[in-house]
Backbone of each chain as ProteinMPNN parsed JSONL, in Angstrom:
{"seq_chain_A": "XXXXXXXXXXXXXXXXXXXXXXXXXXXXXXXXXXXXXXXXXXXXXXXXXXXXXXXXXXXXXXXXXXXXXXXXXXXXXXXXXXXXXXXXXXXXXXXXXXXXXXXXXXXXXXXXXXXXXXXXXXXXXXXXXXX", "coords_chain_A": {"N_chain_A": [[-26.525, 14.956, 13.166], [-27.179, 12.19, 12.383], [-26.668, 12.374, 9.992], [-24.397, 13.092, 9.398], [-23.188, 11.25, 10.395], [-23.646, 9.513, 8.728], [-22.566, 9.979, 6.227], [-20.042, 9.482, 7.169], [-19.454, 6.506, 7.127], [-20.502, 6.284, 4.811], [-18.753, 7.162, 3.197], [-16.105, 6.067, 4.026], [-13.823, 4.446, 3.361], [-12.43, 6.56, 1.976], [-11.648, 8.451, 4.265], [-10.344, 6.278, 5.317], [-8.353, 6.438, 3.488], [-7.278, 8.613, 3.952], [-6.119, 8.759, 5.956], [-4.218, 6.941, 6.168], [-2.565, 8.008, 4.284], [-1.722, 9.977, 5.81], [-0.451, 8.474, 8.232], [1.868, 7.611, 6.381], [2.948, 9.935, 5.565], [4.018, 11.041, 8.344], [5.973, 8.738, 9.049], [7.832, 9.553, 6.941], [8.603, 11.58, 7.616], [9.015, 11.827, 10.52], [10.089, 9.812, 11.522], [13.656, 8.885, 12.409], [15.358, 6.987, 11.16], [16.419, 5.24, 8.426], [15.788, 2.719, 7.074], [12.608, 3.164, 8.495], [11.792, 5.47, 7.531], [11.535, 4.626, 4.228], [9.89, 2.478, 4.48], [7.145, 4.041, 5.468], [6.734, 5.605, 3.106], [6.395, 3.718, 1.295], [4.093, 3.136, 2.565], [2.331, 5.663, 1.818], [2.47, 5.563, -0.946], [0.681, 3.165, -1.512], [-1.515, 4.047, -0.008], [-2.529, 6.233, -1.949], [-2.879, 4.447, -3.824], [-5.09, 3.267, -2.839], [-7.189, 5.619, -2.783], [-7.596, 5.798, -5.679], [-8.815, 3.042, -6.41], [-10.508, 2.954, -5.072], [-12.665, 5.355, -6.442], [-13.049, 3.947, -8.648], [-14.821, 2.198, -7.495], [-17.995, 0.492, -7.561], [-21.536, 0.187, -5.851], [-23.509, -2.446, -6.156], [-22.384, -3.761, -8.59], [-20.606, -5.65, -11.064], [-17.095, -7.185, -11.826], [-15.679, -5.981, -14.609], [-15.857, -7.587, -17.093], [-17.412, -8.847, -19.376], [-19.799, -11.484, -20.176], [-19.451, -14.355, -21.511], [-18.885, -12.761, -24.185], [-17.576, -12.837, -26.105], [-18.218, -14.779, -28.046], [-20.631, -14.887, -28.818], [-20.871, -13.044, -31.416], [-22.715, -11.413, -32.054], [-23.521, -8.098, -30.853], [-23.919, -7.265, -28.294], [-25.882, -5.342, -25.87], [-24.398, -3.433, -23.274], [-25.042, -2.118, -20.125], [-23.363, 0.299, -18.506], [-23.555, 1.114, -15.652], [-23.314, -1.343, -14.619], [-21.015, -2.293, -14.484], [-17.655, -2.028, -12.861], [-16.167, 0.849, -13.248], [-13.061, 0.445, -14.48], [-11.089, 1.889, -15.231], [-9.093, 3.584, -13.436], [-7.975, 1.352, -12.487], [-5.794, 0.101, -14.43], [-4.618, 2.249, -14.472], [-3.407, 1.986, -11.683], [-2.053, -0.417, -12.0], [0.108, 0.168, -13.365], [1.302, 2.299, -11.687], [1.636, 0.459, -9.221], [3.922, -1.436, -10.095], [5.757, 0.749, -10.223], [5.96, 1.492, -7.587], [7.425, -0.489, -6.565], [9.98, -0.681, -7.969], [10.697, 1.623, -7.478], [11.201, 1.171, -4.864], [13.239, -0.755, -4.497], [15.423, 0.536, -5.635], [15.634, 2.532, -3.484], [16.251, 0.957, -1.895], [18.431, -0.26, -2.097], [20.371, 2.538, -2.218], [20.227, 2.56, 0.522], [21.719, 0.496, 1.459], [24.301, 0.758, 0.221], [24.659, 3.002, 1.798], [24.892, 2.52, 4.334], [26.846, 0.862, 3.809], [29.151, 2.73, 3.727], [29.202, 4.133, 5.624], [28.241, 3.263, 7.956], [25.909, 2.935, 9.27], [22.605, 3.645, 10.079], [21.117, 5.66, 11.23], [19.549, 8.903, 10.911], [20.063, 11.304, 12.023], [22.647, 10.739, 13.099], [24.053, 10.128, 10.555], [24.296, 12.687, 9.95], [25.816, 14.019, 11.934], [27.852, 12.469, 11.347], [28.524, 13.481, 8.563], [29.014, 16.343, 9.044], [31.401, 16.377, 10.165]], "CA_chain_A": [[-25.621, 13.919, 13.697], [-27.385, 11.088, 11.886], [-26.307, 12.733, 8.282], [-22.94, 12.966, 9.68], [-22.542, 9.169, 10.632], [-24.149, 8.524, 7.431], [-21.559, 10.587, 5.472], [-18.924, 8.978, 7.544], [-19.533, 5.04, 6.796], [-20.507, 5.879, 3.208], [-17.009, 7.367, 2.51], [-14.934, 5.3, 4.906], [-12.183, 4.651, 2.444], [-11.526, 8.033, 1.553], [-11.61, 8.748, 5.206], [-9.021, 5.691, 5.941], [-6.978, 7.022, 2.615], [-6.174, 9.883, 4.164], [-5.325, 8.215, 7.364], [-3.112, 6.232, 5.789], [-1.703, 8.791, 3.611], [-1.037, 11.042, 6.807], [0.395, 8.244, 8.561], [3.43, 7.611, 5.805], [3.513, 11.187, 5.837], [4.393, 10.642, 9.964], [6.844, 7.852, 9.061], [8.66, 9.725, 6.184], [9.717, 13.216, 8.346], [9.628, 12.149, 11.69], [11.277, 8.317, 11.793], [15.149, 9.124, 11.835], [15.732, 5.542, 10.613], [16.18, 5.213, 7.009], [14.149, 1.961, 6.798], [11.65, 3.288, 8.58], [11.259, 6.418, 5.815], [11.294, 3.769, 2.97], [8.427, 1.788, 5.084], [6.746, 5.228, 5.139], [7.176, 6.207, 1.753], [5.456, 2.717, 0.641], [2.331, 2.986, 2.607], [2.023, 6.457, 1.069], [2.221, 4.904, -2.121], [-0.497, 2.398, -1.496], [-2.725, 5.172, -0.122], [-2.879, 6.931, -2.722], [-4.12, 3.372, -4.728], [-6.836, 2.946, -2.013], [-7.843, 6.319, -3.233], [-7.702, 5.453, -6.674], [-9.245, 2.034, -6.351], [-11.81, 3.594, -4.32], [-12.827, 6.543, -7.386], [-14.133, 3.268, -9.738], [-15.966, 1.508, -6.9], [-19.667, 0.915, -7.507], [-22.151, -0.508, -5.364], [-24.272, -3.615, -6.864], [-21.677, -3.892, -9.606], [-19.524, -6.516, -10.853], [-15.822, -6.929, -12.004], [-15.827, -5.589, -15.789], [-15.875, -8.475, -17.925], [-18.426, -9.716, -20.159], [-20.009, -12.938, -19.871], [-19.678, -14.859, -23.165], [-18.948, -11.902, -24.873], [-16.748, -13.012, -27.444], [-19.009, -16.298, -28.593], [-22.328, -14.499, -29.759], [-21.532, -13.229, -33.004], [-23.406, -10.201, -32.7], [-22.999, -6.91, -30.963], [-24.43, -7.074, -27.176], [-26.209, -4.212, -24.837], [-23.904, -3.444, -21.898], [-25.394, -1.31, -18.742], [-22.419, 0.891, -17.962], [-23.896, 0.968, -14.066], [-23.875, -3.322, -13.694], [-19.717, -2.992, -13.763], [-16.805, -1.566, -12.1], [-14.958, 1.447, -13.823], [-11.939, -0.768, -15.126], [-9.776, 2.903, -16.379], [-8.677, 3.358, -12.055], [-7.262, 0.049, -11.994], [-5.082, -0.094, -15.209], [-3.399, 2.971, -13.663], [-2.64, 2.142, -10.738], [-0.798, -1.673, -12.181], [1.558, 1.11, -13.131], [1.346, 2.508, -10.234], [2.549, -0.764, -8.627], [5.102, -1.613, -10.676], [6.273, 1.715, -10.501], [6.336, 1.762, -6.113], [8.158, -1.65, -6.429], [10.985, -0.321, -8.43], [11.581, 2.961, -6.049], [11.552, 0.694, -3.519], [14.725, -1.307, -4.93], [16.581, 1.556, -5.463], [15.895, 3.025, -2.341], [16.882, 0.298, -0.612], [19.745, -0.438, -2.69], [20.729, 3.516, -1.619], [20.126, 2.121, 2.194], [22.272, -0.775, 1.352], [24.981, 1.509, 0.107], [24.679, 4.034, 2.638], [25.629, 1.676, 5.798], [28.587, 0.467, 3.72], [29.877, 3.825, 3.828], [29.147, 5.188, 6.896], [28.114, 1.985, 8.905], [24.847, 3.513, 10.335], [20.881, 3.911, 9.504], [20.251, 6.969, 11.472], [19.742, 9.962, 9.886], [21.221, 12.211, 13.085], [23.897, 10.079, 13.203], [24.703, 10.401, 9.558], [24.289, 14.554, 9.888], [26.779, 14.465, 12.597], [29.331, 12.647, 10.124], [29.072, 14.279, 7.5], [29.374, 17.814, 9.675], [33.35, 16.555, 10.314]], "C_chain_A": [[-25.778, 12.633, 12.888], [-26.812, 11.325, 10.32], [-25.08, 12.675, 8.375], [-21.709, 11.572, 9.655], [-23.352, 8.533, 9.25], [-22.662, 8.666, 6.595], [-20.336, 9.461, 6.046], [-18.483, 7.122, 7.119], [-19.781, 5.285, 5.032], [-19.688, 6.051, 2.404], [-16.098, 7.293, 3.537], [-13.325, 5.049, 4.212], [-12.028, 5.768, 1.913], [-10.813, 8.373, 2.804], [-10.305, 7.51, 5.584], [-7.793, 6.026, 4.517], [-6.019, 8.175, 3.065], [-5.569, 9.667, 5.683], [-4.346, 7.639, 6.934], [-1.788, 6.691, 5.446], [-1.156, 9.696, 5.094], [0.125, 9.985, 8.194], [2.147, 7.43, 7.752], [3.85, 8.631, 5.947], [4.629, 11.201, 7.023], [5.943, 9.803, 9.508], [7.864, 8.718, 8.05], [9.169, 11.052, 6.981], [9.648, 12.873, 9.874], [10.632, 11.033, 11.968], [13.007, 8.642, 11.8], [15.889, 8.053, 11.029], [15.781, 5.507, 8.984], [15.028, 4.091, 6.543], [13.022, 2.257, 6.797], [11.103, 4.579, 7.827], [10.761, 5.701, 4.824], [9.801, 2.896, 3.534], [7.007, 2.721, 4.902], [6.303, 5.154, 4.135], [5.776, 4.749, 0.617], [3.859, 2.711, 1.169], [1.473, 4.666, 2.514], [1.478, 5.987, -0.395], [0.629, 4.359, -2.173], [-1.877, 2.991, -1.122], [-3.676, 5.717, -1.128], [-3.642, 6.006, -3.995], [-5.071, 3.162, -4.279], [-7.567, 3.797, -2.617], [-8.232, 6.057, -4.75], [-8.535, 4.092, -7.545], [-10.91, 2.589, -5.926], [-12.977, 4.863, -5.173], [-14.123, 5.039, -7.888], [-15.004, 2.152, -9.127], [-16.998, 1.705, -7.191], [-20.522, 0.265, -6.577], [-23.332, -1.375, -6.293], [-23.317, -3.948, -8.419], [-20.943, -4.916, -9.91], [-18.042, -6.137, -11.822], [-16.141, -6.685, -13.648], [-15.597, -6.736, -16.548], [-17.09, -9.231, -18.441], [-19.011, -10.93, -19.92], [-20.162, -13.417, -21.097], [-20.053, -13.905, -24.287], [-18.367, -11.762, -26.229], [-17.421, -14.158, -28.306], [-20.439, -15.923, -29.009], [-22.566, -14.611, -30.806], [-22.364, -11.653, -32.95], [-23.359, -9.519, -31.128], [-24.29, -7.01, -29.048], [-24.778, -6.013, -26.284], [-25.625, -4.103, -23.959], [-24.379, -2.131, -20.798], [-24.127, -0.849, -17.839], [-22.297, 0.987, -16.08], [-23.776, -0.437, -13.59], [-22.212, -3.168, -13.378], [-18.81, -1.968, -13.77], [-15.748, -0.7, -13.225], [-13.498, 0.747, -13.715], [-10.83, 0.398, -14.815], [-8.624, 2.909, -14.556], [-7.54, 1.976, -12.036], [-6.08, -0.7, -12.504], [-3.924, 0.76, -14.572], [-2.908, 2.654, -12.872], [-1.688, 0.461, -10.885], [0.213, -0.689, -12.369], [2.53, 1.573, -12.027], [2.164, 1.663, -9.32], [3.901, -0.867, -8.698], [6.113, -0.749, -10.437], [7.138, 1.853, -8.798], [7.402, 0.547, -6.156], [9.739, -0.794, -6.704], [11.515, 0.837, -7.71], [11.589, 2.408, -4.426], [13.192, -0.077, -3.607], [15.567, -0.643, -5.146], [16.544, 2.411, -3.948], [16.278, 2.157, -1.081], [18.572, -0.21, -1.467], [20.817, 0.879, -2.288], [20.953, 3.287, -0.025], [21.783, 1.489, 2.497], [23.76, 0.141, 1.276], [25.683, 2.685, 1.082], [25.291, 3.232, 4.057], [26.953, 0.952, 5.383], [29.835, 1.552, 4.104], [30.255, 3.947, 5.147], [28.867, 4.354, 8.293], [26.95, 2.589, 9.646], [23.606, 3.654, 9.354], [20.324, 5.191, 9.707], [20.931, 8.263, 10.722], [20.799, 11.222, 10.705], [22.167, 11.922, 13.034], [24.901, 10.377, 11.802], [25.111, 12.13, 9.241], [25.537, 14.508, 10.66], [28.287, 13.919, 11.606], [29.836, 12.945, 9.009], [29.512, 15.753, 7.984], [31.179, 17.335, 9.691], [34.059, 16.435, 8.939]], "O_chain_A": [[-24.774, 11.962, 12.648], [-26.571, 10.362, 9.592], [-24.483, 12.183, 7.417], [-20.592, 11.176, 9.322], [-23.546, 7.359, 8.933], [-21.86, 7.757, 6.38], [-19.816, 8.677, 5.252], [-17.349, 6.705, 6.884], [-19.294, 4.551, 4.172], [-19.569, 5.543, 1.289], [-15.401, 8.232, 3.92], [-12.18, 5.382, 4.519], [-11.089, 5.742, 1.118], [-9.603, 8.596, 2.75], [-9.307, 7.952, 6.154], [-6.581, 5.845, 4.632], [-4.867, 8.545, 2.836], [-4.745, 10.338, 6.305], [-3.32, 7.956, 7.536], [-0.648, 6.361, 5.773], [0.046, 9.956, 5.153], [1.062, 10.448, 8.844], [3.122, 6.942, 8.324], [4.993, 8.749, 6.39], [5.834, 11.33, 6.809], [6.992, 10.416, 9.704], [9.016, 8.533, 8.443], [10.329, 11.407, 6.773], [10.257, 13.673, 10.584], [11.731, 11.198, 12.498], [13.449, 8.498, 10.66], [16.889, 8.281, 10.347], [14.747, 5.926, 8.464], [13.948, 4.258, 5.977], [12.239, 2.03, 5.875], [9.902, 4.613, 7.559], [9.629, 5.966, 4.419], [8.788, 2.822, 2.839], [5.995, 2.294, 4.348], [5.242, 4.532, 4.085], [4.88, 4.865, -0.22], [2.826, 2.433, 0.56], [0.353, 4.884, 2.976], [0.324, 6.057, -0.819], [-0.337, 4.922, -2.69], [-2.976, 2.695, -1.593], [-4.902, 5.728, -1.228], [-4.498, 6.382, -4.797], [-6.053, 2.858, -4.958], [-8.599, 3.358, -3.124], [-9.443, 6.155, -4.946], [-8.806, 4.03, -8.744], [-12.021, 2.536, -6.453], [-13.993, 5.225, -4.579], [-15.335, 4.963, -7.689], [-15.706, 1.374, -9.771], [-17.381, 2.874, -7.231], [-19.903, -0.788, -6.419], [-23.979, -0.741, -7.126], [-23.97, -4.468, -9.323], [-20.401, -5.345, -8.891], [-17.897, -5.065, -12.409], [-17.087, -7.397, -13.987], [-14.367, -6.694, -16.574], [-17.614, -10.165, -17.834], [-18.299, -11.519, -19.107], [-21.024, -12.913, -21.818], [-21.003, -13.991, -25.066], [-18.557, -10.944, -27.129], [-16.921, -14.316, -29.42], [-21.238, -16.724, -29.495], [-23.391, -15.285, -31.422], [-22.48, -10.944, -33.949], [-23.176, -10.299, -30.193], [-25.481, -6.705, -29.111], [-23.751, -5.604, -25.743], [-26.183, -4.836, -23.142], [-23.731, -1.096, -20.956], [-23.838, -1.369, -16.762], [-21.265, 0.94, -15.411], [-24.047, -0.77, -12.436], [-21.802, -3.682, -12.337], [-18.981, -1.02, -14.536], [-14.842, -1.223, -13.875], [-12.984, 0.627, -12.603], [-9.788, 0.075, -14.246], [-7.552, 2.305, -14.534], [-6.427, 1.928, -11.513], [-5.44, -1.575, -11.921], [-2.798, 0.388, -14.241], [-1.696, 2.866, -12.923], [-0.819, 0.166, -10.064], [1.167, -0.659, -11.592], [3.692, 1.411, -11.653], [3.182, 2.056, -8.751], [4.786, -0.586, -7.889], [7.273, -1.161, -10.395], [8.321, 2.147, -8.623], [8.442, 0.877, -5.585], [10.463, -0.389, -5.795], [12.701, 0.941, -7.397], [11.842, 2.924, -3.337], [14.098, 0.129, -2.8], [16.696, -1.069, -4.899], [17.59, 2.848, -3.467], [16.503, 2.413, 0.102], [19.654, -0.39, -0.908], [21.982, 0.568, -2.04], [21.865, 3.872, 0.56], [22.65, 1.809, 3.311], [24.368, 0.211, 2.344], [26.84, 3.104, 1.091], [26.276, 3.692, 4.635], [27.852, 0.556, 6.126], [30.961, 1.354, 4.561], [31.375, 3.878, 5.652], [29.196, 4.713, 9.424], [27.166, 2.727, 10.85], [23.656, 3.751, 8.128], [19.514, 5.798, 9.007], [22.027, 8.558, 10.245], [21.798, 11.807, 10.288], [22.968, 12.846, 12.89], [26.081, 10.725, 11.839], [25.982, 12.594, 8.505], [26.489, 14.995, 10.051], [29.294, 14.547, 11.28], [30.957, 12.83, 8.513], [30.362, 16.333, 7.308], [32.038, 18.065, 9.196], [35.284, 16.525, 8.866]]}, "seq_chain_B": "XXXXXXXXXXXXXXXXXXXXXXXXXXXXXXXXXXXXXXXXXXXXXXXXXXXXXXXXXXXXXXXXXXXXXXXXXXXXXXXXX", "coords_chain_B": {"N_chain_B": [[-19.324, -5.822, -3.156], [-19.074, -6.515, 0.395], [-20.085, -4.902, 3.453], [-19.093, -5.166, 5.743], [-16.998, -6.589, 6.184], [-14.77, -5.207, 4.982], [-14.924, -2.968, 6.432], [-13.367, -4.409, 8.698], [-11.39, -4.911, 7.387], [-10.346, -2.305, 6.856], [-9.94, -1.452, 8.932], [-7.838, -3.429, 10.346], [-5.727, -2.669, 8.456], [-5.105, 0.033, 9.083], [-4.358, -0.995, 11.727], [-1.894, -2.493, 10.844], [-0.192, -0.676, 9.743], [0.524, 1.58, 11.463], [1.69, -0.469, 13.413], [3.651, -1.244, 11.511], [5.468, 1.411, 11.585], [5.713, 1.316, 13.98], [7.467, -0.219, 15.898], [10.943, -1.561, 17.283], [11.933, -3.05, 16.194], [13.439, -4.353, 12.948], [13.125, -6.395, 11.055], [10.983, -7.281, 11.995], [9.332, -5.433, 11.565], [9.642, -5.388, 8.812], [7.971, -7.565, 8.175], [5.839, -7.074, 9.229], [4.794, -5.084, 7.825], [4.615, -6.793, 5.241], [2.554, -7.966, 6.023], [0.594, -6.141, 5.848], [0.526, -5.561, 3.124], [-0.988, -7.877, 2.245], [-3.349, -7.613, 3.579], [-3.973, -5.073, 2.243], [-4.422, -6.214, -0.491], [-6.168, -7.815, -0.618], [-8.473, -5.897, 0.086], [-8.428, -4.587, -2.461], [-9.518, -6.507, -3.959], [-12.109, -7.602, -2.484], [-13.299, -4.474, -3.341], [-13.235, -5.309, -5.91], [-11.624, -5.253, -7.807], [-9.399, -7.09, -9.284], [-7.308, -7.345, -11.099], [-5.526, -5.476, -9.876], [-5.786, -6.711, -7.606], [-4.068, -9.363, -7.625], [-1.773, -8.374, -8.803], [-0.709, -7.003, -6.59], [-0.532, -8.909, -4.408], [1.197, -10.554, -5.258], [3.406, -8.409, -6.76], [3.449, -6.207, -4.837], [3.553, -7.418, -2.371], [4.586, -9.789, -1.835], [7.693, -9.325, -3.588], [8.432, -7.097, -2.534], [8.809, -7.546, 0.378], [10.105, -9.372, 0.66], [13.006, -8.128, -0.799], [12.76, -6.302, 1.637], [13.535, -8.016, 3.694], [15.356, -8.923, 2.955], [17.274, -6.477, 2.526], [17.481, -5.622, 5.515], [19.126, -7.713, 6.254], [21.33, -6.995, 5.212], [22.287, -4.921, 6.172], [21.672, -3.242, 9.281], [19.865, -4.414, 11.921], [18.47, -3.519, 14.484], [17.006, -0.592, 15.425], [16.694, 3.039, 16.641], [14.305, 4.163, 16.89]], "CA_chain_B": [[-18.916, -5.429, -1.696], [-19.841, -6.489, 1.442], [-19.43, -3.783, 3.563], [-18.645, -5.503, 6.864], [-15.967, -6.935, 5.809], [-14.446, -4.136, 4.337], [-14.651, -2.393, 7.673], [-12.763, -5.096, 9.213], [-9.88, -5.306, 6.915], [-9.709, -1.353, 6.97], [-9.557, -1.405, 10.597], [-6.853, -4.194, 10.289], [-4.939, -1.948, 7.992], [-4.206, 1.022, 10.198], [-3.403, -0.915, 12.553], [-0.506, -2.843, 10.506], [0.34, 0.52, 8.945], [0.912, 1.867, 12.581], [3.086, -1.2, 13.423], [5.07, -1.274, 10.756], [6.514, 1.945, 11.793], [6.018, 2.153, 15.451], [7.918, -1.592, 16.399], [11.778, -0.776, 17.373], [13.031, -4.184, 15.685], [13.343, -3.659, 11.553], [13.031, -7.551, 10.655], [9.354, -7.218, 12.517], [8.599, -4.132, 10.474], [9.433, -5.749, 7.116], [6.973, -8.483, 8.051], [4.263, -6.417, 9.499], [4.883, -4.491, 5.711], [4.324, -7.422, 3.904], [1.103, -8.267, 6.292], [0.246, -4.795, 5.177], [0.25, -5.527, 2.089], [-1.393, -8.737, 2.215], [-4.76, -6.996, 3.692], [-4.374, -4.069, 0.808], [-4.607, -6.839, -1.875], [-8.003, -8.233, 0.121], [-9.252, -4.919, 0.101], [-9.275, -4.302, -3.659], [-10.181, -7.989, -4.346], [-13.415, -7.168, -2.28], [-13.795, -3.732, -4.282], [-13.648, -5.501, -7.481], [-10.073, -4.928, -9.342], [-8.706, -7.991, -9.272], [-6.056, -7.494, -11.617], [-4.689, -4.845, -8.895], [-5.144, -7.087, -6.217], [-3.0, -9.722, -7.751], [-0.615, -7.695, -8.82], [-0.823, -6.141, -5.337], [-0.102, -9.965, -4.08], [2.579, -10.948, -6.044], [4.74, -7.583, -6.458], [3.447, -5.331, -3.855], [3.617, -8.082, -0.826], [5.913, -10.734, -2.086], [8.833, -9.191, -3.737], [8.695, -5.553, -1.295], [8.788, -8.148, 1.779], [11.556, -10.114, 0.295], [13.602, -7.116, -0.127], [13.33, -5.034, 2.887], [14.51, -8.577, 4.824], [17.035, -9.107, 2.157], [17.987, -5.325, 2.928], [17.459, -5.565, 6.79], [19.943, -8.64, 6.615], [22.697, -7.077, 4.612], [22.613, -3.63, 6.698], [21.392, -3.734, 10.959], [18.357, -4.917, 12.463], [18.509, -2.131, 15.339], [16.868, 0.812, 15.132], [16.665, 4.041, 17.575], [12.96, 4.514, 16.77]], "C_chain_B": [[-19.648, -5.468, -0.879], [-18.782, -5.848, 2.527], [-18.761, -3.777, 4.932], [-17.36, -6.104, 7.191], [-14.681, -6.0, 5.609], [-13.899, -3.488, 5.443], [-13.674, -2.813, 8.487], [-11.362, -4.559, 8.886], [-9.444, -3.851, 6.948], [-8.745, -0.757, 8.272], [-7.885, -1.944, 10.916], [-5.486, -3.155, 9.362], [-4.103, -1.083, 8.245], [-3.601, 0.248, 10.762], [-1.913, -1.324, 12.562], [0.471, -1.575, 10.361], [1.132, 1.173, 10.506], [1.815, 1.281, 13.705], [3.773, -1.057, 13.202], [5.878, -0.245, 11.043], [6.553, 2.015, 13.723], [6.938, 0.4, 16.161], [9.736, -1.199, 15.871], [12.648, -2.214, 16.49], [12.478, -3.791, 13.556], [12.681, -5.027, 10.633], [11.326, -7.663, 11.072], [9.004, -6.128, 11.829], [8.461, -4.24, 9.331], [8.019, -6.93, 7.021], [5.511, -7.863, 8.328], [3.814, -5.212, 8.593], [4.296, -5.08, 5.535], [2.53, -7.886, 4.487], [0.284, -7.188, 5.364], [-0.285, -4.786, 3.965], [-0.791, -6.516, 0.918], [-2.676, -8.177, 2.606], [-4.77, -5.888, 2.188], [-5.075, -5.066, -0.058], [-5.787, -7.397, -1.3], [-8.578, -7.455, -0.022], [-9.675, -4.611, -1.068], [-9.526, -5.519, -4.131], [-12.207, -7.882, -3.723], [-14.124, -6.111, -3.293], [-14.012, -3.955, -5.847], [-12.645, -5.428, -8.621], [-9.515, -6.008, -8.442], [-7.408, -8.378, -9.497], [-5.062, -6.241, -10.59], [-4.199, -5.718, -7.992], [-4.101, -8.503, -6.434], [-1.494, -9.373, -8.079], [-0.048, -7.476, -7.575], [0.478, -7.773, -4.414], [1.331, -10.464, -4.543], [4.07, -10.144, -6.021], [4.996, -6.96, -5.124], [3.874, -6.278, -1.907], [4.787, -8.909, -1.196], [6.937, -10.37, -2.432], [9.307, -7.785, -3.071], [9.257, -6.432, -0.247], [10.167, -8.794, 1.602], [12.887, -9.193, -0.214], [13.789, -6.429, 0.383], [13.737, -6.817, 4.059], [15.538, -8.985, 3.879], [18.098, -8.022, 2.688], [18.518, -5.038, 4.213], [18.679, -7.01, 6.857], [21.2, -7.92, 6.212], [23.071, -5.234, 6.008], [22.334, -4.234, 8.615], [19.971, -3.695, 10.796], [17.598, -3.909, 13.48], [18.238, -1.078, 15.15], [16.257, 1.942, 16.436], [15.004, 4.234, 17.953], [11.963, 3.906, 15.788]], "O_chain_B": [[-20.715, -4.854, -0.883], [-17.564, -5.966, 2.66], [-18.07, -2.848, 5.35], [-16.797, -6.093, 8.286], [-13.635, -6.255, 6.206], [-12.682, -3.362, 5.582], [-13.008, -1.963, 9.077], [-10.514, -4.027, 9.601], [-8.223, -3.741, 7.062], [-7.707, -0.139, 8.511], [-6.989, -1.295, 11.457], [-4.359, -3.083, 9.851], [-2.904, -1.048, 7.969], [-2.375, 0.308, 10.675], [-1.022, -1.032, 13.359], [1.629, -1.508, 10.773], [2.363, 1.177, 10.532], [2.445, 1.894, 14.567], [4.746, -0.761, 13.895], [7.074, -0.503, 10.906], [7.306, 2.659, 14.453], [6.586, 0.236, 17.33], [10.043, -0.77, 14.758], [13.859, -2.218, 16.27], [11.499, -3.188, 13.116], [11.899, -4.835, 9.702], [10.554, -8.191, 10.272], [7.82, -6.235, 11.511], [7.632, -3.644, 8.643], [7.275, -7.079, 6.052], [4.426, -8.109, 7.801], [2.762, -4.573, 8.645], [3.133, -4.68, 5.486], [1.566, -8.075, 3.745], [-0.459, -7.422, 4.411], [-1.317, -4.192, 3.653], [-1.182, -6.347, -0.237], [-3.395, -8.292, 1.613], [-5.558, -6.039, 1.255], [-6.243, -4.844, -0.377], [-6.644, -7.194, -2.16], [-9.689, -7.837, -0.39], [-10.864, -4.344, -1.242], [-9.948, -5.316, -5.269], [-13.215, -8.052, -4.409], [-15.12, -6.406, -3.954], [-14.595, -3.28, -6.695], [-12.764, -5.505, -9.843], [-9.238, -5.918, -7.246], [-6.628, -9.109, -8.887], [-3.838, -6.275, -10.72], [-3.053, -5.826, -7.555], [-3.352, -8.767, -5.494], [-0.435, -9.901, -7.739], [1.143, -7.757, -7.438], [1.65, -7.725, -4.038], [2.353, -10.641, -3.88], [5.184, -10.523, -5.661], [6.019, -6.984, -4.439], [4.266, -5.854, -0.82], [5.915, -8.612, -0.802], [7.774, -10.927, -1.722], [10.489, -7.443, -3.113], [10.369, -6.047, 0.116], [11.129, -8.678, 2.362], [13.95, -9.738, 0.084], [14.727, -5.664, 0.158], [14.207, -6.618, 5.179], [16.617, -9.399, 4.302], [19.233, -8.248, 3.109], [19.585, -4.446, 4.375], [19.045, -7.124, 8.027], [22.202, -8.211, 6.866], [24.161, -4.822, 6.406], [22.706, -5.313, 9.076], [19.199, -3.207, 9.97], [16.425, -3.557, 13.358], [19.102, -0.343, 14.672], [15.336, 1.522, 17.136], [14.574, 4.415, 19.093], [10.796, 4.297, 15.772]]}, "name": "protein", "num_of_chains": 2, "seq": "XXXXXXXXXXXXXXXXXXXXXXXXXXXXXXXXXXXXXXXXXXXXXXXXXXXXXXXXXXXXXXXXXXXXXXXXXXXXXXXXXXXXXXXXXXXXXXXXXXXXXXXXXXXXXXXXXXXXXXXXXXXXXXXXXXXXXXXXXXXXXXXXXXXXXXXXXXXXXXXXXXXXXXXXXXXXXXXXXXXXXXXXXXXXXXXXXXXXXXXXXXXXXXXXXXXX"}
């Protein structure tokens, strides 16, 4: 029991990644709302950076940057264990950038979609396209 | 990382995350987003990627938040669920 509640606090963010991730899941197939899919859909996204964020965590570590590393002049020892796998974090600016932009088109599709049809819900839209 | 902290803001996280979709108004869901998104970028600022969590700040909270109430203005506010 005590190895259990150890396990559990020492990988808490994996454990709330996949909470997270299971509740966009929730929001993207059961919400009928279109917003509330796209709301969904984003805190999927961001999940999946907790997880990713969470890979190049270290404990006692700091943020990757040198300290007067460029002003020596000569060729400095760095202790790969003092700082924070950097490679995690480049990806996921992509990453970002990347959820931003499928968010603007999918709401621009939203936006589009209630001009048409004058409605959000998804039942609602099934029944008019059935006539 | 201090790890009490951490706990906090994860805690805080669900429960926006569980807002944002379970609140029947859409204009309160874009905001309790952008809160959303406003703890994320705390969270990897604690873990140590900085350049995420501004990013995080800037695109992920500020210009997401500012178009789902741009979007929620031009379409309805009302939603079934």
């Amino acid at each position: 029991m005590d190895e259990l509640l150890t396990i559990l606090i020492a990988r808490i963010n994996y454990w709330v990644y996949i909470i997270l991730m299971m509740i966009g899941m929730y929001g993207i197939i059961v919400k009928k709302n279109l917003m509330k899919k796209i709301i969904g859909m984003s805190i999927l996204q961001t999940a999946v950076i907790l997880f990713y964020v969470s890979i190049g965590a270290k404990k006692n570590a700091t943020i990757p940057i040198i300290e007067h590393g460029h002003d020596t002049g000569h060729a400095t020892a760095v202790q790969a264990a003092h700082f924070i796998n950097p490679l995690p974090h480049v990806l996921m600016l992509t990453a970002i950038v990347v959820a931003v932009a499928t968010l603007g088109v999918a709401l621009a599709l939203a936006i589009k979609i209630y001009k048409q049809y004058n409605t959000l819900e998804e039942d609602e839209l099934i029944e008019i396209l059935k006539e | 990382m201090i790890w009490q902290i951490e706990l906090i803001i994860l805690m805080i996280v669900i429960v926006l995350a569980i807002g944002a979709l379970a609140v029947k108004d859409l204009l309160s869901a874009a905001v309790l987003f952008g809160a959303y998104s406003f703890m994320m970028c705390l969270l990897w600022a604690i873990m140590g990627a900085v350049d995420v969590a501004f990013t995080e700040a800037s695109v992920g909270a500020g210009v997401s938040t500012v178009l789902f109430v741009a979007a929620v203005f031009r379409t309805s506010r009302r939603t079934k669920d």
